[in-house]
C-alpha positions as CSV (number, residue, x, y, z in Angstrom):
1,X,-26.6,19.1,14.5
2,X,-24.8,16.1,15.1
3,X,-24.2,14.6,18.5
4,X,-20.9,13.3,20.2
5,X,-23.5,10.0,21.2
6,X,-24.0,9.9,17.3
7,X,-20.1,9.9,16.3
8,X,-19.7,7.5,19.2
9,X,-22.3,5.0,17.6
10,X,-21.0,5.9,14.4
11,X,-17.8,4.7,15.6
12,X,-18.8,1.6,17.0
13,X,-21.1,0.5,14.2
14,X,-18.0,0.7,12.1
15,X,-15.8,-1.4,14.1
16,X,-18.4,-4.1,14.2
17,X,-19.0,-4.6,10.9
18,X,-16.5,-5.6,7.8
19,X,-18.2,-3.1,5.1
20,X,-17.9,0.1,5.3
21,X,-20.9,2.0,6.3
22,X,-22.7,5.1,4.8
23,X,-21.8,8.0,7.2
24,X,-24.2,10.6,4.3
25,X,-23.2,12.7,2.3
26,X,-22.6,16.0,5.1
27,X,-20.7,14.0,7.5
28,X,-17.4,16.0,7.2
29,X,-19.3,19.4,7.2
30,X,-21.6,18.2,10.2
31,X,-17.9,17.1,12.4
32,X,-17.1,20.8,11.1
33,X,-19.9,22.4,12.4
34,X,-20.1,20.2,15.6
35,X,-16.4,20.7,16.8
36,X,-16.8,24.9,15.7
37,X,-19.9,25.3,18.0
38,X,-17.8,23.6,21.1
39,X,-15.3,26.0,20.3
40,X,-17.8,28.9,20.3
41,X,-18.8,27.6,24.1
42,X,-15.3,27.3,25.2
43,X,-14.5,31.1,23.8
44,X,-17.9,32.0,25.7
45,X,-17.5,30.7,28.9
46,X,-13.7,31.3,28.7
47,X,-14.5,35.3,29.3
48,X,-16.6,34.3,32.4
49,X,-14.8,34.3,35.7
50,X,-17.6,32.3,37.5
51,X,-17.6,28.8,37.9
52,X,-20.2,27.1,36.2
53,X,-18.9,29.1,32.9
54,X,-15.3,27.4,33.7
55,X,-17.6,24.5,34.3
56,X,-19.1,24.6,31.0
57,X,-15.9,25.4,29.5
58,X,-14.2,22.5,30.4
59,X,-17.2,20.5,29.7
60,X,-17.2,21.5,26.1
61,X,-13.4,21.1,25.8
62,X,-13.0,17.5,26.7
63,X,-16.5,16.6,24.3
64,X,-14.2,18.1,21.5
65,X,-11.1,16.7,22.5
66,X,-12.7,13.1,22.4
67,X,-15.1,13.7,19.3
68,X,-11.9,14.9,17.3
69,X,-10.3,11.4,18.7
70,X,-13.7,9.0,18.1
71,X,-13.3,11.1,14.3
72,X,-9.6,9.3,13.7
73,X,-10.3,6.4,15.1
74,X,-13.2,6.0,13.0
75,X,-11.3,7.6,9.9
76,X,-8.6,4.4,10.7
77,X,-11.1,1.7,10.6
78,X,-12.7,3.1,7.4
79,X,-8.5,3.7,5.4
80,X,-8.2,0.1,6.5
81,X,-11.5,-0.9,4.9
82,X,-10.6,0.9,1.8
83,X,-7.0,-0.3,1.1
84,X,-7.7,-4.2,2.1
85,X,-10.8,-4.0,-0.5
86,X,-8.5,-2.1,-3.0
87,X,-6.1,-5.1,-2.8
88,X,-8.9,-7.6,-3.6
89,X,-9.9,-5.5,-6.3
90,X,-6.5,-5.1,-7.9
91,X,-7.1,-9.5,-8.7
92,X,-10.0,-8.9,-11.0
93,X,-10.3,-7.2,-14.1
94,X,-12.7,-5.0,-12.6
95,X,-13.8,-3.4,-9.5
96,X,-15.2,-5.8,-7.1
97,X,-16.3,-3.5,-4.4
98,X,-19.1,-1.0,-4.4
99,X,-17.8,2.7,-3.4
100,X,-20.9,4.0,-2.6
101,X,-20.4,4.8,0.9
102,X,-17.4,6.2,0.5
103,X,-17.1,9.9,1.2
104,X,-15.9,11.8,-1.8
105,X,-11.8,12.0,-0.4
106,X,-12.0,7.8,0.4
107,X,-13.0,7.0,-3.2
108,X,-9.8,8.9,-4.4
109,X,-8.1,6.7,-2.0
110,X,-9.4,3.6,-2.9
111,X,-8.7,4.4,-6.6
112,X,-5.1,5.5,-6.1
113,X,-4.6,2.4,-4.2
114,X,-5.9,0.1,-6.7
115,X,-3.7,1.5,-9.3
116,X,-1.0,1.4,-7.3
117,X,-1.5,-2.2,-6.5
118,X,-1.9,-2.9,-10.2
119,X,1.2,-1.4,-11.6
120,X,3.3,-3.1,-8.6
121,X,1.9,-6.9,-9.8
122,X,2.6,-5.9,-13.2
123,X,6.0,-5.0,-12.5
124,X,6.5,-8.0,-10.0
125,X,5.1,-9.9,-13.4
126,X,7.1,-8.4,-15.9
127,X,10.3,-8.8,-13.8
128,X,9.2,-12.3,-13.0
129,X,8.9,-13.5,-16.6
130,X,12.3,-11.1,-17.7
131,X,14.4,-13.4,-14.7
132,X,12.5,-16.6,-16.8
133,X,14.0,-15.5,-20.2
134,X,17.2,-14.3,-19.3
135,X,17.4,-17.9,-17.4
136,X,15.9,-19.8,-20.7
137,X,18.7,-18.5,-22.8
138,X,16.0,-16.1,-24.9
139,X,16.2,-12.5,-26.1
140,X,20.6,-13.1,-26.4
141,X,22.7,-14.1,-28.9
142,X,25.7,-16.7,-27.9
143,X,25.5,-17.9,-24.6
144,X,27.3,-19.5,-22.1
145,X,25.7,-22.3,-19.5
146,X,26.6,-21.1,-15.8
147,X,26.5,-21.9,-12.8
148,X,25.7,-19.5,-9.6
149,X,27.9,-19.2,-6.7
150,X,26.7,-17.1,-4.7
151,X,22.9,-15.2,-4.4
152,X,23.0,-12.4,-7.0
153,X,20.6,-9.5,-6.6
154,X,18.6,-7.7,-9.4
155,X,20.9,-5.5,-11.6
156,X,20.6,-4.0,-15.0
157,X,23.5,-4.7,-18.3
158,X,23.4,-3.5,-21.7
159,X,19.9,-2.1,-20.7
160,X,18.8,-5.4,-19.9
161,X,17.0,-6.3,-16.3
162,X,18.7,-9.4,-14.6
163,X,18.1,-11.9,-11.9
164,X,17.6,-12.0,-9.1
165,X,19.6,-15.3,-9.1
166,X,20.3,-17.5,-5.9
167,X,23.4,-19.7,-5.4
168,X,23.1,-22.9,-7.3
169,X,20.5,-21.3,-9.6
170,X,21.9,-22.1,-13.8
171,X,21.3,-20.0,-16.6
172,X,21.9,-19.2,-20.0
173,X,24.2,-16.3,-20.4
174,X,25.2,-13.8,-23.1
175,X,29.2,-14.6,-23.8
176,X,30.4,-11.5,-22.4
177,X,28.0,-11.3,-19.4
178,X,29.3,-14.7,-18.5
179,X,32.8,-14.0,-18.9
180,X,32.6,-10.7,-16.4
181,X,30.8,-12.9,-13.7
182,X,33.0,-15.2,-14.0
183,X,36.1,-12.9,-13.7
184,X,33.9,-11.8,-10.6
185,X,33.9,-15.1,-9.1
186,X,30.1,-15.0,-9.1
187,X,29.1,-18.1,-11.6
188,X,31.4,-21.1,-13.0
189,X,30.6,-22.1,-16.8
190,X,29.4,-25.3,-16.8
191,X,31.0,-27.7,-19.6
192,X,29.5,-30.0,-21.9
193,X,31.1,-33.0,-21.5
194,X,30.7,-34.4,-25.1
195,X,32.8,-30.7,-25.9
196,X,35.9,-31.6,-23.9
197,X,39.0,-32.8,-25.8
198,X,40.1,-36.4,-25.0
């Protein structure tokens, strides 16, 4: 059976080193079993009025108390691990980090995370390049050249994802976009010289 000495080194290896280490394969059921025979000694001793059973009793208590707190801390360390090596991965095409030490639960993690980091860039991306268009002129019909005066979060018209724009920021608008900013005061249109009657 595993030994609170063993979860402490356990512990410590892991906060020393920037992989993750291979805790085997039983780890969870040995902390199970571990932290279920202390309770057995508590519940023993706990019938005993004399006072090396309350003795032993105690003992046993504060072992489990700090093995169940050495068991989060090193559970922290590991999630930490995990998610910053999920982020790297989520840059390259594929996995760059080996999950073999990963207990069964962390490699779900680490998967979930990944895919969660790669849908965010692709939306961050998508949104990026839609903000590029709508600011080109492309994907409308007749435009207007504006102006921004004031910052203009993200919204959505006609189905369409816009901005966000900051003050000062020009674009080419749809006519009828334009024209309800404008009535909003939140662009100017900005003339063509050569247009304007003499």
């Amino acid at each position: 059976m595993i030994t609170y000495s063993e979860i402490r080194n356990m512990q410590r290896r892991e906060k020393e080193s920037s992989s993750i280490q291979d805790l085997g394969d039983d780890f969870l059921q040995e902390i199970s079993e571990y932290l279920q025979d202390k309770k057995n000694i508590i519940s023993k001793n706990k019938k005993d009025n004399n006072p090396f059973s309350k003795e032993m009793e105690e003992r046993a208590r504060v072992e489990m108390e700090n093995a169940i707190r050495v068991v989060d801390i090193l559970f922290q360390l590991r999630e930490k691990k995990i998610i910053y090596h999920a982020i790297l991965s989520a840059k390259k095409e594929i996995s760059i980090h080996n999950t073999s030490n990963m207990l069964e639960h962390e490699k779900k993690l680490f998967e979930k995370t990944l895919d969660t980091v790669k849908q965010h860039r692709n939306n961050v991306s998508k949104a990026i390049t839609s903000a590029e268009k709508v600011k080109k002129g492309e994907g409308v019909g007749k435009t207007k050249l504006v102006r921004f005066l004031d910052d203009v979060a993200p919204f959505v018209w006609n189905n369409k994802s816009y901005g966000p724009f900051s003050k000062e920021d020009m674009g080419n608008l749809s006519e009828e976009l334009s024209d309800l900013l404008t009535k909003r005061g939140k662009v100017e249109e900005i003339k063509d010289e050569n247009s304007k009657e003499k």
